[in-house]
N, C-alpha and C positions, 0 to 999 in steps of 0.2 A: 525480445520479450513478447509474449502474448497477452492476451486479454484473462483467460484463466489461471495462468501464473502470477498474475499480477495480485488477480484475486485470491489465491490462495494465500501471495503472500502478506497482503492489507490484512486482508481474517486473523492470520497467525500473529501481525503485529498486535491488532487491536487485542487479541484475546492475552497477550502475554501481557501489556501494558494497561490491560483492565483499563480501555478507552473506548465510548462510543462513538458513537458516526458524526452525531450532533458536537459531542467534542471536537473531533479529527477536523467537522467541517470551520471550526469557529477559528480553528490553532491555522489551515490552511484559507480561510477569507473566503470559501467557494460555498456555494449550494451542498444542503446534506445530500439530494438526489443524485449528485454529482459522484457523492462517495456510493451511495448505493449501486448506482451502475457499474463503480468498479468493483461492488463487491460482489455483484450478480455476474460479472464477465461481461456486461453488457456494452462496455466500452474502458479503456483503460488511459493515464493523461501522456502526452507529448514526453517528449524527453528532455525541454527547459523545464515543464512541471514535475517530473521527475526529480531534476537536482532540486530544485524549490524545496520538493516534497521532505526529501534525505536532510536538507538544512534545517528544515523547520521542525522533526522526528529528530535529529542528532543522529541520523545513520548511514550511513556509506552507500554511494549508490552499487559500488560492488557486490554489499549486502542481497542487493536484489538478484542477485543473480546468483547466488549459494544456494544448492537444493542437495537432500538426498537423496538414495537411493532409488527413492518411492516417488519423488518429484516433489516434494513438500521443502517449500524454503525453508531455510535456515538460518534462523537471524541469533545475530551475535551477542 
């Protein structure tokens, strides 16, 4: 996984789940900045913060790694 995949697919979650950043960051215990960096590509989290992430969201870490065509994830 990369750091703009990553973002692309945090973007595509928040905007389907009509969730901010300020949300996302309170649901995961971390800095909003935190999310903003991944949502800028600027850095993206480990892969034990990753499954954290997936338990605390309800979503598969497999999820993360569904894309189409176009490169744009695809969440389930």
């Amino acid at each position: 996984m990369n750091k703009l995949y990553f973002s692309k697919w945090l973007t595509k979650y928040l905007s389907e789940h009509k969730m901010t950043q300020q949300e996302l960051s309170a649901i995961l215990h971390i800095r909003q900045s935190q999310i903003s960096n991944w949502l800028n590509a600027k850095s993206y989290p480990g892969y034990i913060s990753i499954i954290t992430i997936c338990e605390k969201l309800g979503v598969m870490p497999t999820d993360l790694f569904s894309i189409d065509r176009k490169g744009v994830p695809q969440l389930s």
